[in-house]
Backbone and ligand atoms as CSV (ligand in chain L), in Angstrom:
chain,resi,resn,atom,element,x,y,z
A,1,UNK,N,N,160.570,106.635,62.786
A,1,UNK,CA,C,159.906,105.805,63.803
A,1,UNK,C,C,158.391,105.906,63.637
A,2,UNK,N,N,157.893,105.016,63.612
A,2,UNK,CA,C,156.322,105.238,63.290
A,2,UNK,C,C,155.719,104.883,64.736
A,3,UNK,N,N,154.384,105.625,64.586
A,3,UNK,CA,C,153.798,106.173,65.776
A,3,UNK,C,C,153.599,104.923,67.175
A,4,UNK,N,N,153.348,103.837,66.467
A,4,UNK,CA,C,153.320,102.150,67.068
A,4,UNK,C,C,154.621,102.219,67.714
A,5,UNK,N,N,155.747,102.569,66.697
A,5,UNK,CA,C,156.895,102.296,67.810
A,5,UNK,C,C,157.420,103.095,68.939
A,6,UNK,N,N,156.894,104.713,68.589
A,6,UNK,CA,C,157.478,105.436,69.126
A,6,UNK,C,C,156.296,105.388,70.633
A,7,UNK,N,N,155.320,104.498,70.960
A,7,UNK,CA,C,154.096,104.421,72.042
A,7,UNK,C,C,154.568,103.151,72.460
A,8,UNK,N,N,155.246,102.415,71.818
A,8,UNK,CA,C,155.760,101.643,72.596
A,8,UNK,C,C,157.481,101.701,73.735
A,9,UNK,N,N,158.158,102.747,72.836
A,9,UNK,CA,C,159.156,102.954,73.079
A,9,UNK,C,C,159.143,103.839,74.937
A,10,UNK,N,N,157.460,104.239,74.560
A,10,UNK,CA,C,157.085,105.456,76.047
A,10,UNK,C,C,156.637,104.557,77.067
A,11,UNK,N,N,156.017,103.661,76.538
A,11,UNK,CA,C,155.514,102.430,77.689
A,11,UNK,C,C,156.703,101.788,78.726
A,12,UNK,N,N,157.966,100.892,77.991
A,12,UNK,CA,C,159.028,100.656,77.891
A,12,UNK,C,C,160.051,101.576,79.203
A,13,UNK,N,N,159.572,103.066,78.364
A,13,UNK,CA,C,160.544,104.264,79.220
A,13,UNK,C,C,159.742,104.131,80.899
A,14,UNK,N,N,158.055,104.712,80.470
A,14,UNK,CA,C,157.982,104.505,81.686
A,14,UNK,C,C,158.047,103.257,82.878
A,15,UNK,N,N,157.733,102.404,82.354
A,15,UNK,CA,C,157.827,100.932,83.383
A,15,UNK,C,C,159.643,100.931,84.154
A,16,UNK,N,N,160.669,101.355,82.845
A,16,UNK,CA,C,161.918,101.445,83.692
A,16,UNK,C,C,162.264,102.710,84.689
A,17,UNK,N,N,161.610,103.890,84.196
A,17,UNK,CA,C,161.771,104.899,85.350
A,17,UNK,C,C,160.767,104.020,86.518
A,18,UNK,N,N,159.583,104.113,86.442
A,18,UNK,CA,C,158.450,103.907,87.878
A,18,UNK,C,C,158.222,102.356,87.580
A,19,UNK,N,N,159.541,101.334,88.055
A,19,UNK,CA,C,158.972,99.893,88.038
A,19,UNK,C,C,158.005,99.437,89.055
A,20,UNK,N,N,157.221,98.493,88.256
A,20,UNK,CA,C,155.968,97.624,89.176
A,20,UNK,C,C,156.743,96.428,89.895
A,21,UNK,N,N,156.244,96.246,91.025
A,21,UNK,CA,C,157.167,95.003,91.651
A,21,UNK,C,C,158.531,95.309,92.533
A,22,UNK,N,N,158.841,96.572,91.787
A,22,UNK,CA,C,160.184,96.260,92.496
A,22,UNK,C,C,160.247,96.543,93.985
A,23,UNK,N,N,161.176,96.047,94.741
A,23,UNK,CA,C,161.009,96.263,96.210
A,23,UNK,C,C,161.412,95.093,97.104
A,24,UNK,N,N,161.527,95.232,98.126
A,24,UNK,CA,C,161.740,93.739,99.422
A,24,UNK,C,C,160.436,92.711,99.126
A,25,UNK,N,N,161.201,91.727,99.391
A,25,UNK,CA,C,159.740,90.697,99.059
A,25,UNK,C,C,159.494,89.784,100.867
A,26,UNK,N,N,158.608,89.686,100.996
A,26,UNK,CA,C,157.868,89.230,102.241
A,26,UNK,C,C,156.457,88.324,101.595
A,27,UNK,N,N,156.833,86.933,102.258
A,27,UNK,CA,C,155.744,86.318,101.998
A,27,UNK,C,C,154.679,85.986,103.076
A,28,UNK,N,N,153.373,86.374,102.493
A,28,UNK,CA,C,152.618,86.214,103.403
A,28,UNK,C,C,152.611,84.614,104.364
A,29,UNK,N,N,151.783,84.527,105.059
A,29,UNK,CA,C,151.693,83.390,106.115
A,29,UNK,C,C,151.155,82.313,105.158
A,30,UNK,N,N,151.498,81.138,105.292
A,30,UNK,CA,C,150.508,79.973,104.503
A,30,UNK,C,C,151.009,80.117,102.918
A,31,UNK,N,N,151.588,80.774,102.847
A,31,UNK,CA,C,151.951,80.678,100.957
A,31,UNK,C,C,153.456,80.120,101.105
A,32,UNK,N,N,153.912,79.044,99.842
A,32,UNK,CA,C,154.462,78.959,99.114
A,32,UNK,C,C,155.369,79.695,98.482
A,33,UNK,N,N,156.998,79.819,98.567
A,33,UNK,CA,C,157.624,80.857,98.099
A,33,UNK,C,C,158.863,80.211,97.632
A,34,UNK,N,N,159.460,81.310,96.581
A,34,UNK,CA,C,160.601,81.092,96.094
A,34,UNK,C,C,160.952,82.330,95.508
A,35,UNK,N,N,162.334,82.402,95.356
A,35,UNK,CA,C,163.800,83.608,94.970
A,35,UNK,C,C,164.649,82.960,94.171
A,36,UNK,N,N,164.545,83.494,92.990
A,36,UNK,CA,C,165.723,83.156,92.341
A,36,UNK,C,C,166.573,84.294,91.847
A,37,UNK,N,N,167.896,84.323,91.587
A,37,UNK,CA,C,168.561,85.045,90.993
A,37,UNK,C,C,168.926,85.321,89.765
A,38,UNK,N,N,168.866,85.487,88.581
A,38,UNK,CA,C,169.386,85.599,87.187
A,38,UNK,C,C,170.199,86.837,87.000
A,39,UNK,N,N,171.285,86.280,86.313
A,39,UNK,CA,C,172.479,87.241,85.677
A,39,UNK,C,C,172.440,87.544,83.779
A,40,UNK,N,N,172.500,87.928,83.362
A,40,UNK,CA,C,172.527,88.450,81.886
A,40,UNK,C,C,174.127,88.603,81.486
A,41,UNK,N,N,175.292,87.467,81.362
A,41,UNK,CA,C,176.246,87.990,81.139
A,41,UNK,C,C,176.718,88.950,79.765
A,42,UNK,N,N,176.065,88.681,79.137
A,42,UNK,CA,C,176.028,89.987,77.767
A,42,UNK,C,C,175.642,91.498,77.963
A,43,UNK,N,N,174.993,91.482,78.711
A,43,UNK,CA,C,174.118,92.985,78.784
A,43,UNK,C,C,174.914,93.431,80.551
A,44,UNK,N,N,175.147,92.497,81.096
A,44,UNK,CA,C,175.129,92.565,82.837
A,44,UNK,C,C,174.190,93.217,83.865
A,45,UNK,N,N,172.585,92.611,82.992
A,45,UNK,CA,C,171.425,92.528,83.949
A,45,UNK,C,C,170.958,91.892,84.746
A,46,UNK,N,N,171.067,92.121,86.027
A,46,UNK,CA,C,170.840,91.295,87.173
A,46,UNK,C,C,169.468,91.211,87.755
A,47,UNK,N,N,168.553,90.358,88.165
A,47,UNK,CA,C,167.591,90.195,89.068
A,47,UNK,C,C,166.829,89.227,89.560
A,48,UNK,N,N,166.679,89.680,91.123
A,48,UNK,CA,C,165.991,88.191,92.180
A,48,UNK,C,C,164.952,88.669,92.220
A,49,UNK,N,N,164.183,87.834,91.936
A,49,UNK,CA,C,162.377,87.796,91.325
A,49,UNK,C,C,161.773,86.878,92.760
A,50,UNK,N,N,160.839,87.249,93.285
A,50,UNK,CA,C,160.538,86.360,94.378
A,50,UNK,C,C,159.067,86.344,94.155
A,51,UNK,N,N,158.807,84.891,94.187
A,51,UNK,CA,C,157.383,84.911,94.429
A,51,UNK,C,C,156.536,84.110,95.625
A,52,UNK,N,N,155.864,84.631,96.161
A,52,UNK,CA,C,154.871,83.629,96.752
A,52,UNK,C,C,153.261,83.437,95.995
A,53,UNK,N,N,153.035,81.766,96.375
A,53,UNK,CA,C,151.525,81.291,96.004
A,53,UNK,C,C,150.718,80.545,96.683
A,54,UNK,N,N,149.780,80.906,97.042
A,54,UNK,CA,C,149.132,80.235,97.824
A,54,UNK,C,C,148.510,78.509,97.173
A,55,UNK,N,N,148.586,77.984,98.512
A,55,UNK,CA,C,148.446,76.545,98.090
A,55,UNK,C,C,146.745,76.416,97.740
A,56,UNK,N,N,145.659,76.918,98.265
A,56,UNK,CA,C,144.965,76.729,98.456
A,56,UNK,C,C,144.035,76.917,96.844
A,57,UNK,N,N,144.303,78.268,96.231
A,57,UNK,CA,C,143.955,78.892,95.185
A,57,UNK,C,C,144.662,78.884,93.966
A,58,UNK,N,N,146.473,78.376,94.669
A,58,UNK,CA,C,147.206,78.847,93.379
A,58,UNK,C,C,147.139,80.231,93.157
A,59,UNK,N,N,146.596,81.209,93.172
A,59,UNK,CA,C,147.020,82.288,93.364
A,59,UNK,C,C,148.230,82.796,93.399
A,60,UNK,N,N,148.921,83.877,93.089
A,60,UNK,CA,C,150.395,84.381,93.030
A,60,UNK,C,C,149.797,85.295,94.079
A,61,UNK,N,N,150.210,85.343,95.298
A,61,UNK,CA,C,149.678,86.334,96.316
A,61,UNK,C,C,150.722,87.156,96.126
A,62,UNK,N,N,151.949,87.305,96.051
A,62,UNK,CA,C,153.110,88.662,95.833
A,62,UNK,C,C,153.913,87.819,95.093
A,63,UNK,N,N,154.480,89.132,94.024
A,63,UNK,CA,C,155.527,88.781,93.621
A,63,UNK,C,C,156.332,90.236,93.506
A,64,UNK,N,N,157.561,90.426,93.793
A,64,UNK,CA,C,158.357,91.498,93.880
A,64,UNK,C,C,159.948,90.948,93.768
A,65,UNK,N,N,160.609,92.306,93.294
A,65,UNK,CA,C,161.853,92.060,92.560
A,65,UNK,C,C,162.965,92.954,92.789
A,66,UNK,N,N,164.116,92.647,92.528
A,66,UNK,CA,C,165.378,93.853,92.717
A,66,UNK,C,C,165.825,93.404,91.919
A,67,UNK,N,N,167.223,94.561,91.572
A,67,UNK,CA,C,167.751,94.570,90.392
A,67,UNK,C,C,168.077,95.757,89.742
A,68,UNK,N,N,169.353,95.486,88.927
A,68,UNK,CA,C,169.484,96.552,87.935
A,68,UNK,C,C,170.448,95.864,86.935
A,69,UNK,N,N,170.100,97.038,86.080
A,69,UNK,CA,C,170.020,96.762,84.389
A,69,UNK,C,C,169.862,97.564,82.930
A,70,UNK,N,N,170.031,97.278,82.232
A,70,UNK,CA,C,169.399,97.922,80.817
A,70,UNK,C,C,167.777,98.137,81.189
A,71,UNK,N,N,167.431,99.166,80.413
A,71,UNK,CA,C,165.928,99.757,80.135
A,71,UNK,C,C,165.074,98.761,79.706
A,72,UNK,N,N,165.292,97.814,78.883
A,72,UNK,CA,C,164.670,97.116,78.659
A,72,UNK,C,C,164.312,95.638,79.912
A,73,UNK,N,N,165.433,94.736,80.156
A,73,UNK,CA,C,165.281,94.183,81.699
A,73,UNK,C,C,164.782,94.653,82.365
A,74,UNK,N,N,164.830,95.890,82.727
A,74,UNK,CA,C,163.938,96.593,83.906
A,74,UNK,C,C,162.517,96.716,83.877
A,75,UNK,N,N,162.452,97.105,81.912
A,75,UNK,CA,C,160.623,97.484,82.223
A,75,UNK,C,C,160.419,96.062,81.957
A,76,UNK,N,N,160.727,95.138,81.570
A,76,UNK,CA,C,160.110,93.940,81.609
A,76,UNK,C,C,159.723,93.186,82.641
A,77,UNK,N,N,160.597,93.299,83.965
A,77,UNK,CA,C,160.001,92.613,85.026
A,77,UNK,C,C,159.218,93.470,85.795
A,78,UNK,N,N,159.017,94.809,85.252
A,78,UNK,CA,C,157.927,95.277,85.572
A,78,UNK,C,C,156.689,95.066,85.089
A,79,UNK,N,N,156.360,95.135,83.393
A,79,UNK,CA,C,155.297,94.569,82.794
A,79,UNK,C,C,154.889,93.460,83.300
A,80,UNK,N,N,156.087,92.804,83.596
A,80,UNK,CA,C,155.281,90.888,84.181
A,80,UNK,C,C,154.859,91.144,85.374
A,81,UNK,N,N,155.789,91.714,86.702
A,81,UNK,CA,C,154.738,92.185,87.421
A,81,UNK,C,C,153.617,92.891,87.751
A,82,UNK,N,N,153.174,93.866,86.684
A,82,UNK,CA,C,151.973,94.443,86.361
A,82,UNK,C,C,150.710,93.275,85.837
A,83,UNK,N,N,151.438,92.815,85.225
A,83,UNK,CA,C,150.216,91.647,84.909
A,83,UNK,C,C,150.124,90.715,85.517
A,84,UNK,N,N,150.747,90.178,86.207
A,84,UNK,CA,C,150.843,89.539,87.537
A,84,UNK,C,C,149.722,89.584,88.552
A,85,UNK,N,N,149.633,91.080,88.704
A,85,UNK,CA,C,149.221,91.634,89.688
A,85,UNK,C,C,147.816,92.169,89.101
A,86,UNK,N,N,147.599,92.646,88.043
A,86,UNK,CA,C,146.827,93.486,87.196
A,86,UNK,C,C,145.670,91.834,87.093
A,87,UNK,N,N,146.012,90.969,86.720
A,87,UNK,CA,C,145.070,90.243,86.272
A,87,UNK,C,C,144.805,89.195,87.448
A,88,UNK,N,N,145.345,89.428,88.853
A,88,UNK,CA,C,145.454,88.495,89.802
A,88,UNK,C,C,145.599,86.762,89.453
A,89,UNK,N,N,146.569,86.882,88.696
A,89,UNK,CA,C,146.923,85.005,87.909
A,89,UNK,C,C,147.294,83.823,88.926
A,90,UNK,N,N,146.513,82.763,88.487
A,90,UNK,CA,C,147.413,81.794,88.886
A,90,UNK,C,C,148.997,81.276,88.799
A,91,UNK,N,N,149.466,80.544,89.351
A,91,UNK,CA,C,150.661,79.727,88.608
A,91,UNK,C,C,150.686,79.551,87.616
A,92,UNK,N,N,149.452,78.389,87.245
A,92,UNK,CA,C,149.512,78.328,85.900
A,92,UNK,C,C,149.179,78.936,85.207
A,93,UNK,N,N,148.241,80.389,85.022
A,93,UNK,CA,C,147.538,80.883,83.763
A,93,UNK,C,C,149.174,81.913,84.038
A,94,UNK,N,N,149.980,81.896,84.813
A,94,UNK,CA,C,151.456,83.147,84.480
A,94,UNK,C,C,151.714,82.250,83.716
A,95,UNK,N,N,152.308,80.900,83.862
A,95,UNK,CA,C,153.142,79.598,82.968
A,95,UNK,C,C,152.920,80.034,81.662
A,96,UNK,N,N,151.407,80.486,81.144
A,96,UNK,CA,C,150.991,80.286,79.672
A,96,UNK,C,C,151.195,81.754,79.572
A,97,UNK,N,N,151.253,82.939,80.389
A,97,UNK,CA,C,151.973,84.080,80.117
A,97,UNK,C,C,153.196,84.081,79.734
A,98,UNK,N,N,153.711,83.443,80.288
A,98,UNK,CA,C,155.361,83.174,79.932
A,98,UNK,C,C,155.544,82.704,78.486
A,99,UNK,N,N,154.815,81.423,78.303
A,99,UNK,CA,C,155.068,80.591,76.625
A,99,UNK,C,C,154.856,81.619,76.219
A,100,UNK,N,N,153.222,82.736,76.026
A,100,UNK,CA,C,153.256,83.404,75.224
A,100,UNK,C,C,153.955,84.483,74.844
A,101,UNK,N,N,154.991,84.983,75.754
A,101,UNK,CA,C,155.588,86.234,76.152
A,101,UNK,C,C,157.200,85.549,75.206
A,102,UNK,N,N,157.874,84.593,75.229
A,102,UNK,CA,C,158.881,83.217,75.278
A,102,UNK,C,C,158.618,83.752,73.345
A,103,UNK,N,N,157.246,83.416,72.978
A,103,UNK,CA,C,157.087,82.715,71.539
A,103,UNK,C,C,157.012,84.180,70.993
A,104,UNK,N,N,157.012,85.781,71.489
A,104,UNK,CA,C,156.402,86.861,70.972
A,104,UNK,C,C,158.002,87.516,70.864
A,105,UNK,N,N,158.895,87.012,71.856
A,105,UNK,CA,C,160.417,87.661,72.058
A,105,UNK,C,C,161.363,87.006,71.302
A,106,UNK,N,N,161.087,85.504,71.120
A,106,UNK,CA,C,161.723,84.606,70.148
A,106,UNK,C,C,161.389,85.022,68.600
A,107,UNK,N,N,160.732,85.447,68.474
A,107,UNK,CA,C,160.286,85.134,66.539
A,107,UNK,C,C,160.597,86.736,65.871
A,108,UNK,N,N,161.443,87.077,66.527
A,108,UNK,CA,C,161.670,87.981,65.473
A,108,UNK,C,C,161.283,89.009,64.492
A,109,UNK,N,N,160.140,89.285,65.391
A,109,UNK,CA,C,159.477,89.708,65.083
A,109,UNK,C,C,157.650,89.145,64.100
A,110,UNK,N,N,158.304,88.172,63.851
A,110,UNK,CA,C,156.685,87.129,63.314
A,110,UNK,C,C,155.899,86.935,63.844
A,111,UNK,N,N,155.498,86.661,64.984
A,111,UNK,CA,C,154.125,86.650,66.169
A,111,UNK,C,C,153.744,88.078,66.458
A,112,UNK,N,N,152.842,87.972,66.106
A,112,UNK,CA,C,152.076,89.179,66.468
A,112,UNK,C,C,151.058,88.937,67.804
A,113,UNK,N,N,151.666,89.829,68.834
A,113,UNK,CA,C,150.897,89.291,70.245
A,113,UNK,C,C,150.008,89.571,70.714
A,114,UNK,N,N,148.963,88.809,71.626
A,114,UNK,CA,C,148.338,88.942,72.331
A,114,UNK,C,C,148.385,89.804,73.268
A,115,UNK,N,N,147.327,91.380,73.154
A,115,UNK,CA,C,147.386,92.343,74.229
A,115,UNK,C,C,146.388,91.631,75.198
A,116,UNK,N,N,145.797,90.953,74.908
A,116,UNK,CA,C,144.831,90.463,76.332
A,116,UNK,C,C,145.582,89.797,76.978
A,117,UNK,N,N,146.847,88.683,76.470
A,117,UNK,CA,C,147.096,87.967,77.580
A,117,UNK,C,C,148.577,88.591,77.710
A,118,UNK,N,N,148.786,89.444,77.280
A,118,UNK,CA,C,150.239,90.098,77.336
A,118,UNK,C,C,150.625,91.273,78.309
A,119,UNK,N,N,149.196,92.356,77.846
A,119,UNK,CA,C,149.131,93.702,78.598
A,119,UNK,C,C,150.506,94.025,78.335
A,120,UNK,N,N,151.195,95.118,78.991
A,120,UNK,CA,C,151.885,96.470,78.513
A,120,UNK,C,C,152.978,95.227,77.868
A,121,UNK,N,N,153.311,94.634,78.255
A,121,UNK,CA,C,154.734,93.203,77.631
A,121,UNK,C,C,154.685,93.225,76.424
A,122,UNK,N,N,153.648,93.603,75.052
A,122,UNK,CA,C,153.455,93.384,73.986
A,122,UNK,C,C,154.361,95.035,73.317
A,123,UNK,N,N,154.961,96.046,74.465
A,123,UNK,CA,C,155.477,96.991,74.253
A,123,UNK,C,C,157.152,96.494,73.719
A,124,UNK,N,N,157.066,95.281,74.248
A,124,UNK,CA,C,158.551,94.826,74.298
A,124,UNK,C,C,158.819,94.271,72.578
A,125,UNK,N,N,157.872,93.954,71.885
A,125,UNK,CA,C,157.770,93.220,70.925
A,125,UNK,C,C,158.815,93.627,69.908
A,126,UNK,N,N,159.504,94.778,69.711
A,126,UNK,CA,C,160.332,95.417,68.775
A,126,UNK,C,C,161.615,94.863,69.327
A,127,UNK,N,N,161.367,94.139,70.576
A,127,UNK,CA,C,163.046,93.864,70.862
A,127,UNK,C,C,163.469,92.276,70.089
A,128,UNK,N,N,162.263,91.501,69.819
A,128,UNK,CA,C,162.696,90.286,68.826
A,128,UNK,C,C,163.044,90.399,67.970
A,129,UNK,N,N,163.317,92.076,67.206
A,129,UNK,CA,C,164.209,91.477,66.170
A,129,UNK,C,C,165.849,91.736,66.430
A,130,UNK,N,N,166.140,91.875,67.426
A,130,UNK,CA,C,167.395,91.981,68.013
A,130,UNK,C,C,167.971,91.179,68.919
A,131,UNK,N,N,168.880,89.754,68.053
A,131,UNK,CA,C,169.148,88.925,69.092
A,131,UNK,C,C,169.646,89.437,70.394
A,132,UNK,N,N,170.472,90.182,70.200
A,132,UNK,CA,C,171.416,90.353,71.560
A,132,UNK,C,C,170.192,90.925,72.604
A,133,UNK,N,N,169.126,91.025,72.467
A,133,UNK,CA,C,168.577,92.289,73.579
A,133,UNK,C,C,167.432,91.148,73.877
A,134,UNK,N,N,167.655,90.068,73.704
A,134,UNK,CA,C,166.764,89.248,73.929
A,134,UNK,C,C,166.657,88.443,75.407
A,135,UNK,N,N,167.710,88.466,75.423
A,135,UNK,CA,C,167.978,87.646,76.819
A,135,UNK,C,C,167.818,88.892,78.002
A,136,UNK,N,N,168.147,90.144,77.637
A,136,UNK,CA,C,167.491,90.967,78.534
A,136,UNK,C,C,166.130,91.277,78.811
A,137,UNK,N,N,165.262,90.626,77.695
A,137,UNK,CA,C,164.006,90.907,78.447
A,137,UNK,C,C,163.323,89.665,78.549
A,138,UNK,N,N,164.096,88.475,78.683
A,138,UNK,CA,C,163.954,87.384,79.124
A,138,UNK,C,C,163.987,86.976,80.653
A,139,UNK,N,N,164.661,87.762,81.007
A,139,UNK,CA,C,165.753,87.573,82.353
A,139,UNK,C,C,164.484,87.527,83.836
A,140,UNK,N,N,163.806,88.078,83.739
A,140,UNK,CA,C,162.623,88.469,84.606
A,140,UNK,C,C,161.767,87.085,84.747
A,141,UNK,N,N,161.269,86.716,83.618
A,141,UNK,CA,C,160.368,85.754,83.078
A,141,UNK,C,C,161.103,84.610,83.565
A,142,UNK,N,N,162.941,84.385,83.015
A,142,UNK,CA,C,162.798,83.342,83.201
A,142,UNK,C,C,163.501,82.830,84.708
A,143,UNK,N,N,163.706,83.929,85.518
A,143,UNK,CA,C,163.825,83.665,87.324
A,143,UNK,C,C,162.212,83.407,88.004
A,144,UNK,N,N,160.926,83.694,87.366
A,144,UNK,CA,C,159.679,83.616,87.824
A,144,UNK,C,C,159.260,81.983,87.335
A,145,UNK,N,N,160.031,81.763,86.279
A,145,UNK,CA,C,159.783,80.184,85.641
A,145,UNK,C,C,160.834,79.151,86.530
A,146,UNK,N,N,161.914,79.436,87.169
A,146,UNK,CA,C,162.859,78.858,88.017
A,146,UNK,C,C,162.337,78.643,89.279
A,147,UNK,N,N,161.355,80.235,89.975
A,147,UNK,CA,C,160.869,80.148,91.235
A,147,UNK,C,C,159.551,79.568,90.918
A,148,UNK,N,N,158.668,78.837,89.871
A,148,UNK,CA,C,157.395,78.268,89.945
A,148,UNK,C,C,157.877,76.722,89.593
A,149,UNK,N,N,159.073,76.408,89.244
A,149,UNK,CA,C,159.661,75.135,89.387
A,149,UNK,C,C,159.882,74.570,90.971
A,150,UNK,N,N,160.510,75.611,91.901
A,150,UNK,CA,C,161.028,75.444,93.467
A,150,UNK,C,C,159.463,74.557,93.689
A,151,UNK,N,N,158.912,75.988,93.691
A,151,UNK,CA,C,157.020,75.514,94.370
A,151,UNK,C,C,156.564,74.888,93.932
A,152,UNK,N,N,156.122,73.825,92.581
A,152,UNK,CA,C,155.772,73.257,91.825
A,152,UNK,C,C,156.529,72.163,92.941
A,153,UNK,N,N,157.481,71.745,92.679
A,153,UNK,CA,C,158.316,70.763,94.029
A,153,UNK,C,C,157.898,70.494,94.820
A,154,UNK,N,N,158.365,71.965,95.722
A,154,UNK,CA,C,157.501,72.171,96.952
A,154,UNK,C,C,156.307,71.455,97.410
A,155,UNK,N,N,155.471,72.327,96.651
A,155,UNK,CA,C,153.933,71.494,96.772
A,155,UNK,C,C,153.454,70.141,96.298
A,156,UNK,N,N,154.356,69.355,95.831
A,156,UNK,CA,C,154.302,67.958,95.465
A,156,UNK,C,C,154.665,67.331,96.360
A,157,UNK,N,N,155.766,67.809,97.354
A,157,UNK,CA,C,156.191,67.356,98.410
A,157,UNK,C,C,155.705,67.327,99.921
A,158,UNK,N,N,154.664,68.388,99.784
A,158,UNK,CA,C,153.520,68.718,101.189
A,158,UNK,C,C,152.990,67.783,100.960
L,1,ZN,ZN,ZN,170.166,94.250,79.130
């Protein structure tokens, strides 16, 4: 294991012992919200990702999650909620977190990612070359892309 993998492998460990995000979700007053659920029938990783955003800023004012799962599902919707939270994002600048996070888990290792727009998520990168473990650290990302579809609605409809 070379030293890259074995610092990523600790990042990974810790985000699934001490996850970011996880917890009851409560949306503040005046924001925009949505819950979705995702299942992993291969792996049988489960989790409801909830977010609220404010209309005003776009802002992601909370996002928090439950769930359980493989090590990998777990620290991943923690990394996304760390950066979430870590970089205080819009809707849309998460959206282009996501493509980039989408294009770094898909390729198999060939993209080499972005730590600025990735932060600890670029720990996950050893899991593209393993189809099967893919959809587990998808699973997070893509209930936060389901709940910015609801609000995306939503707010077209106010
Ligand atoms: Zn899994």
């Amino acid at each position: 294991m070379s030293g890259l993998d074995s610092l990523y492998q600790e990042v990974i460990l810790d985000h699934s012992k001490r996850p970011v995000g996880k917890g009851e979700f409560s949306a503040p007053d005046g924001t925009f919200s949505a819950s979705h659920h995702e299942f992993n029938p291969s792996c049988g990783d489960e989790i409801t990702l909830s977010v609220a955003v404010s209309p005003e800023t776009g802002k992601i004012e909370v996002l928090s999650w439950e769930g359980q799962g493989c090590s990998i599902s777990m620290a991943s919707a923690s990394v996304l909620s760390q950066l979430v939270r870590d970089d205080s994002l819009t809707l849309e600048q998460a959206k282009e977190r996501i493509d980039a996070f989408r294009e770094m888990i898909q390729s198999r290792g060939a993209v080499e990612p972005d730590e600025e727009l990735l932060g600890d998520a670029v720990a996950l990168q050893g899991v593209s070359k393993f189809v099967m473990r893919v959809k587990c650290a998808m699973l997070a990302w893509v209930a936060l892309e389901a709940d910015f579809k609801q609000i995306e609605a939503d707010l077209a409809a106010a």
